[in-house]
N, C-alpha and C positions, 0 to 999 in steps of 0.2 A: 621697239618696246611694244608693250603691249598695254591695254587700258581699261578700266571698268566703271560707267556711269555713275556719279553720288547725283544729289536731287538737285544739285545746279544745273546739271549733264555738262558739267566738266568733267575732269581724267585726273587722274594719278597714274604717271610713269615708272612701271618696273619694267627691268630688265634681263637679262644673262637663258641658256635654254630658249631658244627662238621655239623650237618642237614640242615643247612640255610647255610654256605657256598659250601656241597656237590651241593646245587639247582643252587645256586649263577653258583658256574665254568658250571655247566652245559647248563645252559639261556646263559653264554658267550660263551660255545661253540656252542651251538645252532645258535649264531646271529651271530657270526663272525667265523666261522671255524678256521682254521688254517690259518692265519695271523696272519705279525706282525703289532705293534703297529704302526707304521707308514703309516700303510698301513689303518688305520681304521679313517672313515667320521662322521661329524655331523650326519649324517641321520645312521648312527646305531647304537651311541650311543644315541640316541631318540630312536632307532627300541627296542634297550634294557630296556627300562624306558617302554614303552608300551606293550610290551610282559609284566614285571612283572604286572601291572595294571589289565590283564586280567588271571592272572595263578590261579587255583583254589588252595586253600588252601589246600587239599587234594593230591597234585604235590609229588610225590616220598613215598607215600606209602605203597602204591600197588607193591610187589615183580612183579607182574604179567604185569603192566605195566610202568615197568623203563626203557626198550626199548626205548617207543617213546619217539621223540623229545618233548620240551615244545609248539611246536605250535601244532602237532598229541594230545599231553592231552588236549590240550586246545577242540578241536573240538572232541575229545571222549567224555569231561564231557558235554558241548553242546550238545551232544546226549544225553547225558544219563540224562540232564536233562529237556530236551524233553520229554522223556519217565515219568518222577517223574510228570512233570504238567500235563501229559493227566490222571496219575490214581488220583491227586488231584483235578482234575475238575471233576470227575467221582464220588471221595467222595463225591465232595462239592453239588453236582444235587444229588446223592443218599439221601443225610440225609438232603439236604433241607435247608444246610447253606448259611448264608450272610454275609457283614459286615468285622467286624473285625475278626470273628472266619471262613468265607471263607479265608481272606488274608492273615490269622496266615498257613491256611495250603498249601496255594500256596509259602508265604516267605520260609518255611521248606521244598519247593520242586526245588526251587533256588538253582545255585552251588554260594554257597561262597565262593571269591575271597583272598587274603593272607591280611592282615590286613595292615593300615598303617604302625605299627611298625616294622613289617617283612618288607614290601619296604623297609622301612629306610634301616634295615639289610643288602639287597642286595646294596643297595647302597652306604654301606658302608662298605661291602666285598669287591667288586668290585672300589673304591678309595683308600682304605689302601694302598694297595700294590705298586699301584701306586707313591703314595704321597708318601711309602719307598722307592719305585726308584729313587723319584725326589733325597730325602736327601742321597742317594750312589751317585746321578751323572751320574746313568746311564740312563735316559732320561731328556731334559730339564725341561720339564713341566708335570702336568697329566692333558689330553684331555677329561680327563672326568667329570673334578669337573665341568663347567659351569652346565651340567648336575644332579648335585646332589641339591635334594632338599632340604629348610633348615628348621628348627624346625616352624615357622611360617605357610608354607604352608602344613608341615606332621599336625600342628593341626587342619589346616582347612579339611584337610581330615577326620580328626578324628572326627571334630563337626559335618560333615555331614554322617558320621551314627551310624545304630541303635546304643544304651545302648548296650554296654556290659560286664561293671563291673560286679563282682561276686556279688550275693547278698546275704548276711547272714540268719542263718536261725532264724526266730522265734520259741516259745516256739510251737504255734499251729503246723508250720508245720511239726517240728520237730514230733510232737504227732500224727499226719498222716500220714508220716513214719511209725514209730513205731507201730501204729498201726496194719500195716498188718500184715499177717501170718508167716511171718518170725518170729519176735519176742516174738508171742507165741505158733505157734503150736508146736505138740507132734512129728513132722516128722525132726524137724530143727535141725541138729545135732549139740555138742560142738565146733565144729571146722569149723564152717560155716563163712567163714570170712564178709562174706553181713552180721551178726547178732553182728558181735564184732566191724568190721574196723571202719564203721561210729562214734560207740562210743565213741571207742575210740581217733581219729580223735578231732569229738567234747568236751570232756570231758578232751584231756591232751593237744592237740594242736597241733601233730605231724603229720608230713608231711605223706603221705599214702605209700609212698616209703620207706620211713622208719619202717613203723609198716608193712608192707609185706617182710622186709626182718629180722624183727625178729628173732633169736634165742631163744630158751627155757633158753641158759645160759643167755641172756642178760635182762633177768627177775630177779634180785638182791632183796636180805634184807640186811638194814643195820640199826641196836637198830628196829627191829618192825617195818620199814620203807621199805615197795616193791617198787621198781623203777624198771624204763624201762635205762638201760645201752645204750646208743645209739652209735654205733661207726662205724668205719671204719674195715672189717675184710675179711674172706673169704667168696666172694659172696656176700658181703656187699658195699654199697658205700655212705657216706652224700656228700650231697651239697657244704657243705665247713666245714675249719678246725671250725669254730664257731656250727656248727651243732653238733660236738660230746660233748655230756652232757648228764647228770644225769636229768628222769623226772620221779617226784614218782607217783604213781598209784593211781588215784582215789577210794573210799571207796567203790564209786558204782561199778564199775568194780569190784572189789572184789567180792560186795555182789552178782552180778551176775553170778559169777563162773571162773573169769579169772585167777586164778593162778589155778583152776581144771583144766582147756584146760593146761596151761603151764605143769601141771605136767604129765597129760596125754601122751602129745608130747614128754613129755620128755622120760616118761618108751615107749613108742610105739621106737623110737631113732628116731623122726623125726630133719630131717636139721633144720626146720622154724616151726615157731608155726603156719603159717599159709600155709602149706605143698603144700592144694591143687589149689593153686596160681601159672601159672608157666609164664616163661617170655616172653614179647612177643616176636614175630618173627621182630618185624622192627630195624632198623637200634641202635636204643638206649637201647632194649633188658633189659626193665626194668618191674617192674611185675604191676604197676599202670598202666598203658593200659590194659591190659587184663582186670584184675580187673573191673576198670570204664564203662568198657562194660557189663560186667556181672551185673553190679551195675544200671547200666542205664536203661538196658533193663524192670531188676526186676522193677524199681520204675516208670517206663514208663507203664508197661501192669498191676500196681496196682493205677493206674492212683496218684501216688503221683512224680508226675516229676515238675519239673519247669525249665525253662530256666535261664543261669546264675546262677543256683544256683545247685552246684556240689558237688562232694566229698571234693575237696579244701576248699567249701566256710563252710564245718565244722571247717579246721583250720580260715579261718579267722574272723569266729563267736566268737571262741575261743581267739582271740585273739582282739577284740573289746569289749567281757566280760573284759578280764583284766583290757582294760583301762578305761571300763564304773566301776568299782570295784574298780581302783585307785591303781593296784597294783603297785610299783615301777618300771619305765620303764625298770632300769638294770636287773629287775629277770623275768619280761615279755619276753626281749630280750633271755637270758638266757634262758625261756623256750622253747621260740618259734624257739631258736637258731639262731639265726639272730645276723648280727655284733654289739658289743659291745663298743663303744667308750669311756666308764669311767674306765680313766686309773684307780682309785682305785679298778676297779674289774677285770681289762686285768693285772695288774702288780702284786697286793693285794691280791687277790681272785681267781687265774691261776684255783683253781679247781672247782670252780663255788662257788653258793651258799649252807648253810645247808641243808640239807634234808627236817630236820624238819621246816625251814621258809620256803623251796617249797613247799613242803606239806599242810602247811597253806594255802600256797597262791590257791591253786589246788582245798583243799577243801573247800574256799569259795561260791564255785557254786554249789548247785544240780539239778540237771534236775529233772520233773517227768516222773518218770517212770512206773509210777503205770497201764499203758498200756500192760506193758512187764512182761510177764510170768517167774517167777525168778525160773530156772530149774536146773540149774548146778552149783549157790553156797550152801553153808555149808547150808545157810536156808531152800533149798530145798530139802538137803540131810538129815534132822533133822525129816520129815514128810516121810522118805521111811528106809526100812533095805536091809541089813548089813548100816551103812554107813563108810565113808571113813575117818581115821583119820589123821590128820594133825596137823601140829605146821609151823605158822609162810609163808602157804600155800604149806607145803612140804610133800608127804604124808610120815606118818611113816612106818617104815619095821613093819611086823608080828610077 
């Protein structure tokens, strides 16, 4: 948790957002040093609400610059986004743009400021504690609420800018993607996770966090049914206790080579099926950041990028198929792992659903793929020798 002096210099404990409250204490120390509460004016708790309004959304990433203060970031990213418009105005005269496609690349040379929602955040970092002090008694009042904004004016903020819901992907673009060289050339190895993640991503609906922290063991058969084990364990972490579930594996994935890479990994004795992933260096030290960069870059310089539409927005493609397909909201839930509210399947069904009804439900969708070079399942292994034998996607001993 995190914590904010009252004039005993005891604490009030909040919680939840480790990264949004680390910013939070820091903007208060920032505006008010070391003071007590008593000691602190309307005009800095205004100076506090306008400092967040201006802090770039990029504020505490940078190992390199956690040093300065949030006013020092503030007027670093101002420089440094000085520098972004003068090589964008140099594009936009080089190649002779106008219009909407000159402002598209002057807006992507703009520093991006923390979103409404995050305000709120701070603003409601920065009240808890207080308003926990009120209910201990030990300050009369919290001096800060006048100051906190309330859902009415956060949406007015929100209606005034750009779109940024995620947006899902279509069949085409998706086939644009796919298209590139990734997914057929001869150089693309089995265990390229830019060739597997997205798929699977799209095709079972799992979080990307979760499919990069992977095990070989948490690739399960049960009666002829491969599932992805998804759990909590060493090196592992879900979302919530609703996150751990059973998701069986698409046909296509199969036919594409995916329990090959699983066994592979597994005789090689790698940790993770997806090895050469590793975690990032910031504060949440999770392997989807890295990842998304490598992911971005690739589909950025094969000109298949689009704004708002991410690695995420294959889960939530994945999960708008569902409800476009009708499949029952508790097993959707259940797939997508998300909270459950029918007591018959929270009291009744503690271990989820069958295999074979998720299985159904999974393969109601196929993608085409007929883009993609099919190299490392049993199909491809049927057109080459020695091949590899197997049962049930295990390979057999000699």
């Amino acid at each position: 948790g995190a914590y904010i002096r009252d004039d005993e210099g005891k604490g009030a404990r909040f919680g939840k957002s480790a990264d949004t409250i680390r910013s939070t204490r820091k903007i208060v120390s920032d505006v008010f040093g070391d003071i007590r509460l008593s000691q602190t004016t309307s005009e800095l708790w205004s100076k506090f609400n306008d400092l967040l309004l201006e802090l770039p959304n990029n504020q505490g990433r940078s190992a390199n610059l956690r040093h300065l203060t949030c006013r020092e970031f503030i007027e670093h990213e101002r420089a440094e986004e000085g520098k972004r418009l003068l090589k964008a105005e140099q594009r936009i005269n080089k190649e002779g743009l106008s219009g909407e496609e000159a402002e598209a690349i002057r807006e992507q040379a703009r520093t991006k400021v923390i979103s409404p929602r995050t305000f709120q955040r701070h603003l409601k970092y920065l009240s808890s504690p207080l308003n926990h002090a009120v209910e201990k008694g030990l300050i009369s009042h919290n001096p800060f609420k006048p100051f906190v904004l309330g859902e009415e004016m956060i949406d007015e903020m929100r209606a005034s800018l750009p779109e940024t819901k995620r947006k899902t992907w279509t069949s085409d673009e998706l086939a644009v993607l796919l298209s590139t060289e990734k997914w057929h050339s001869a150089d693309t190895r089995i265990d390229d996770p830019v060739y597997w993640v997205p798929l699977i991503a799209r095709l079972l609906g799992v979080r990307s966090e979760e499919i990069l922290q992977l095990k070989p063991e948490n690739v399960r058969c049960d009666n002829g049914i491969h599932f992805l084990d998804i759990e909590r364990g060493t090196g592992q972490s879900i979302k919530s206790n609703n996150a751990r579930r059973f998701v069986p594996v698409h046909s296509q994935l199969i036919e594409l080579g995916f329990l090959e890479l699983v066994e592979q990994q597994k005789r090689l004795g790698k940790t993770r099926i997806f090895s050469q992933v590793a975690r990032s260096k910031c504060s949440s030290q999770n392997y989807t950041k890295t990842f998304t960069k490598k992911l971005t870059y690739y589909r950025k310089t094969r000109k298949a990028y689009a704004s708002r539409q991410d690695l995420h927005s294959m889960r939530t493609t994945f999960n708008a198929e569902c409800i476009g397909r009708s499949v029952p909201d508790t097993a959707r839930r259940y797939l997508m792992g998300h909270r459950n509210d029918d007591v018959g399947i929270t009291n009744y069904l503690p271990e989820g659903f069958p295999l074979a009804t998720l299985k159904q439900y999974i393969e109601q969708e196929r993608l085409n793929l007929g883009m993609v070079t099919k190299r490392f399942g049993a199909v491809a292994q049927e057109l080459t020798a020695p091949r590899l034998a197997t049962q049930n996607g295990v390979a057999l001993s000699a």
